[in-house]
C-alpha positions, 0 to 999 in steps of 0.5 A: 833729527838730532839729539840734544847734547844733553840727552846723549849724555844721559843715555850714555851713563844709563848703558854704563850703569846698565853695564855695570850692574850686569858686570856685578851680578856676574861677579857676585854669581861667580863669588858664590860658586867659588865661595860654596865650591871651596867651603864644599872642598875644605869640609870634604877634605876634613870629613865633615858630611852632616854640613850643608853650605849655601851662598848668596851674594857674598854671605855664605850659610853654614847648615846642617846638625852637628852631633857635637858642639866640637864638631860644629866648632870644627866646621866653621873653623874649617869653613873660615879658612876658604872665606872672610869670617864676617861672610859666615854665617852660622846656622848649624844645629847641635844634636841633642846630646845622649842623656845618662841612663835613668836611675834605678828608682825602688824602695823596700818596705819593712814592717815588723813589731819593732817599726817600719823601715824605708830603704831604697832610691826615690826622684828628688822631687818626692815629698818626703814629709808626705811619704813619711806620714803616710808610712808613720800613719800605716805604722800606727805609732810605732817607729819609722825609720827613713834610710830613702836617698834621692837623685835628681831624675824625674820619676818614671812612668808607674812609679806613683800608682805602685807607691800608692799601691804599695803603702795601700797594702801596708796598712792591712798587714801587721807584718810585711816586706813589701819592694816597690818599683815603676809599674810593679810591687811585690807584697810578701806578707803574713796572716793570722789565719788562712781565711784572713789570708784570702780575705787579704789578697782579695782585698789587695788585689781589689785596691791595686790598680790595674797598671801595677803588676802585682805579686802576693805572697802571703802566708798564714800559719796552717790551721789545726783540723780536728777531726781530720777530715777527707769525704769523697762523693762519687755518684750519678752528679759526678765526683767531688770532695765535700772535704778534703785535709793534707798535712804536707804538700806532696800528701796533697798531690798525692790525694788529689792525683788518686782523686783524679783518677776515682773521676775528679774533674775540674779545679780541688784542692786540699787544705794544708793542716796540723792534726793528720793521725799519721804521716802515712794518712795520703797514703791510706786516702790514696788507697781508699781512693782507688778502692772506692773507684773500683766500686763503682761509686759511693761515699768514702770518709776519713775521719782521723783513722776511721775509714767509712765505705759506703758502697752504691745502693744495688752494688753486685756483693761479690764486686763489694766483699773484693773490694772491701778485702783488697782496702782493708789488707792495703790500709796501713795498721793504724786505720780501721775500715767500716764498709757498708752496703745498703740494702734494696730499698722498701717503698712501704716503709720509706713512705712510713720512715719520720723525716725532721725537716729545717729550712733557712729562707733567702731572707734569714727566717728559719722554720722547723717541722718534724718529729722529736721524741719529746718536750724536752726535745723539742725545746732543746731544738727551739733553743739551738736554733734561736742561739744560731739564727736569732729568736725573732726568725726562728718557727718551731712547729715541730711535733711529738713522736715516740718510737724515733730511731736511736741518735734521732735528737742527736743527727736533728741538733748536729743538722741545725748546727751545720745548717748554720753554716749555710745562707740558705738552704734546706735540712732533711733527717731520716733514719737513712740519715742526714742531708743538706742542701743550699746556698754559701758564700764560704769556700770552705763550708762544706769541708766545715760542716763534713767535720762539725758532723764527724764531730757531733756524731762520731762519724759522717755515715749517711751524710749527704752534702750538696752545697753550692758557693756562690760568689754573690753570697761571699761579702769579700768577693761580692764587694764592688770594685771602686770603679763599680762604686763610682759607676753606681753613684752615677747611676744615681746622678743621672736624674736626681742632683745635689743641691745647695742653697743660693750662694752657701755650701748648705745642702737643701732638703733634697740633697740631704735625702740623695746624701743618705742613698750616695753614703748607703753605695759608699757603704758596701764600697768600704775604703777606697780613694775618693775626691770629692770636688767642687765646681762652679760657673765664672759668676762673680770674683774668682777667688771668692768663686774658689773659696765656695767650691771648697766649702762645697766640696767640704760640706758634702764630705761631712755629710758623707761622715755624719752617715758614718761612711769610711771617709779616711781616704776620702778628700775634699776640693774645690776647683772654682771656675778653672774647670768648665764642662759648658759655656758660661755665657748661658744660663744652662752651661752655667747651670752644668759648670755648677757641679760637684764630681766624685772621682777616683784618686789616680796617679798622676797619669790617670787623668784621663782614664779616671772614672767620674760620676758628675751631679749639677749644682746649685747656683755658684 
């Protein structure tokens, strides 16, 4: 059979194009090897190793990243000498250039009568005009001076809480120099008086948040105690200071270093005074110190220069008369030594010997019982008693007696005085002498009431003290922290919600009654930052939905005021619809989306670590 003319011209030009199209693809493949092989050379020979070079057909692809712009500039030059401009392309990465070194961002507070200063570099995008009523409002009126410069760098991690933090301490000290900077604030300030000192740092302490290294260093001005007073206890329950006073810092290792050595165990301390009788009064501590370790035991007080040794009950008296001769030749001249060695006791007239007993109940009710020598005593007793406690609380059942030891009315008085200083406990006087027992929230009670007794009786013989401070009992220590308060407003959430009547920022009965127990927590919290925040579900329009969240929020702050809570650091805010914990499309998210939050105020990178206490709204 023969082909057609025609169709042997078709086949002819198809093997043509075939041919042709293969002819090209070869070509192109040996354009590209050539075309990468010569950029690969020429950014070899210039020492260009981050760039990559890929071909297809006749475009070539620069790749990689470039440290610099330079340096990429210099390869595609580089490149454009092997191929045609319009056949590069440019697909290079410039590495992101190496930012300065951040600002040293602090500031310095000065607080002194005159005014308050700032001085120091803050981020540019700090509100000044807030900054600067914050410090006019801890200034209370009195002049600010605002050197602050700014630099256009964020701020850094810790830099908010720390100036929250430090203009939180401001305001509790009239005088102050306070260096703040991220993550950390140094306070150096000054107190009227040592309690007011650790009232302050506690306080301080308390408010800081715990991402802000904190230094305190304040002073106070050290006290006067008269009498001067030490009292060292050394018996079956072990050693211990019922007093303890030093006029200088090296008096005070000293005593505490002879303490140590009579058998002191555990943390003591002295307070640093004015009013010691002498600068050898460590050293005469010191000595009686030792003394009354070598007894074996017993009560040793030092009232100014009257040196009182009370040796055990039962001490061998050739070991007691030792003892008493080595301390009185080791005492310096100014002090006189009063030993004494009780005798055996007598059962028959222990059992007969009067004994005035005064107990202060946990619950403030005092009652008295016991002998007195007279009406007149007995009133004059009753009266003390009422001034010190308060005359609904007090119960005198005391009795009258003739042929009470001398001093009788005298050690009954000075005991209810010292039992005053105790928040419960019991007072025992006998003609051995006086002892208290109880219960304080005062770190230095004991050491007042040694000295009231030394005072009121001209010496502490037969002064007996076992008085324990318990933290829960201390209204500064025993304050709850802002976090247990949120915690304990939850608690309060869990069951019972506030409520507000059908679209209005009106509290119905039933919130108004959970208002007065949230306000009776917030109370007991004293000042800390709190946001009271509004929410509610995405019913109706958004703006209206914004505006009721506000007035809300509001409505329960002014409740909260009306109970007269601290709400100087509180704040109010609505949130709307822009936050919901639940699905709107049904009833009971929308239900859960209609709430009111109380939350802690924290810097902005405490989001997520904030302690919230969530209670449901009304509807929204």
């Amino acid at each position: 059979m023969r082909l057609s003319p025609s169709v042997a011209t078709i086949a002819i030009f198809a093997a043509a194009l075939v041919l042709s199209a293969a002819a090209a693809a070869v070509a192109v493949r040996v354009v590209e090897r050539e075309s990468e092989a010569g950029v690969r050379a020429v950014l070899d020979r210039a020492g260009i190793d981050w760039a990559e070079v890929d071909a297809y057909g006749l475009q070539v692809f620069l790749l990689g990243t470039a440290p610099s712009e330079a340096a990429r500039f210099r390869a595609l030059s580089a490149a454009g000498e092997v191929v045609d401009a319009a056949r590069l392309i440019d697909d290079v990465n410039v590495a992101e250039a190496d930012r300065p070194a951040p600002p040293r961002f602090s500031v310095e507070i000065l607080r002194r009568d005159g005014g308050l200063t700032l001085i120091g570099l803050v981020p540019a995008a700090t509100d000044r005009a807030a900054l600067r009523a914050r410090a006019e409002r801890a200034a209370g009126g009195a002049p600010v001076s605002d050197l602050l410069e700014t630099a256009e760098h964020p701020a850094p991690e810790g830099w908010r809480p720390a100036l929250e933090a430090a203009f939180d301490a401001l305001e509790r000290l009239p005088r102050a120099k306070i260096s703040i900077e991220a993550g950390r604030v140094t306070v150096k300030g000054a107190a009227e008086s040592d309690a007011e000192r650790r009232r302050l740092e506690a306080a301080i302490a308390r408010d800081t948040p715990e991402a802000v290294r904190l230094a305190l260093r304040i002073s106070a001005p050290r006290p006067v105690i008269a009498p001067f007073t030490l009292r060292f206890v050394k018996d079956a329950a072990g050693a211990r200071f019922d007093a303890c006073a030093a006029a200088t810092e090296a008096g005070r290792a000293r005593i505490l270093e002879a303490a140590a050595a009579a058998g002191l165990t555990g943390k003591a301390d002295c307070r640093l005074g004015l009013g010691a009788p002498g600068p050898d009064w460590a050293e005469a501590a010191s000595a009686a110190l030792g003394a009354l370790d070598r007894m074996g035991g017993g009560t040793l007080t030092m009232t100014d220069t009257e040196v009182a040794l009370v040796a055990p009950r039962g001490t061998d008296a050739g070991r007691y008369e030792s003892v008493v001769q080595e301390l009185g030749d080791a005492l310096p001249d100014r002090y006189r030594l009063d030993a004494t060695l009780p005798a055996p006791r007598d059962a028959e007239t222990d059992a007969a010997a009067p004994e005035f007993i005064a107990t202060l109940s946990p619950e403030g009710a005092v009652q008295l019982r016991g002998p007195l020598a007279s009406e007149t005593a007995r009133s004059v007793a009753d009266s003390l008693a009422r001034a010190r406690f308060g005359s609904e609380v007090v119960h005198t059942a005391a009795e009258l007696r003739e042929g009470l030891p001398e001093g009788w009315q005298t050690r009954v008085l000075a005991g209810i005085e010292g039992l005053a200083e105790l928040a419960r406990g019991a007072l025992f006087v006998t003609p051995d002498g006086i002892e208290l027992r109880g219960e304080t929230g005062d770190t230095e009670a004991t050491a007042e009431i040694t000295a009231l007794m030394a005072e009121k009786l001209g010496g502490t013989d037969g002064l007996t003290l076992e008085v324990t401070y318990r933290e829960a009992l201390d209204p500064e220590a025993s304050k709850p922290t802002p976090e247990e308060c949120i915690a304990s407003i939850r608690g309060l959430l869990e069951e019972r919600k506030i409520t507000f009547e059908p679209g209005s920022a009106t509290l119905d009965g039933e919130a108004r009654r959970l208002m007065d127990d949230i306000a009776e927590v917030l109370r007991d919290c004293g000042s800390i930052p709190l946001e009271i925040a509004g929410h509610t579900d995405s019913q109706g329009r958004e703006s209206m939905n914004l505006e009721l969240s506000e007035a809300r929020a509001q409505a329960v702050l002014d409740e909260l005021r009306n109970r007269r809570v601290l709400t100087a650091d509180f704040r109010a805010r609505g949130y709307g619809e822009s936050r919901p914990i639940a699905d709107n499309g049904t009833e009971a998210g929308r239900e859960a989306n209609r709430r009111i939050e109380f939350s802690l105020i924290r810097p902005e990178d405490a989001e997520n670590t904030e302690e919230t206490a969530d209670d449901d709204g009304d509807a929204g």
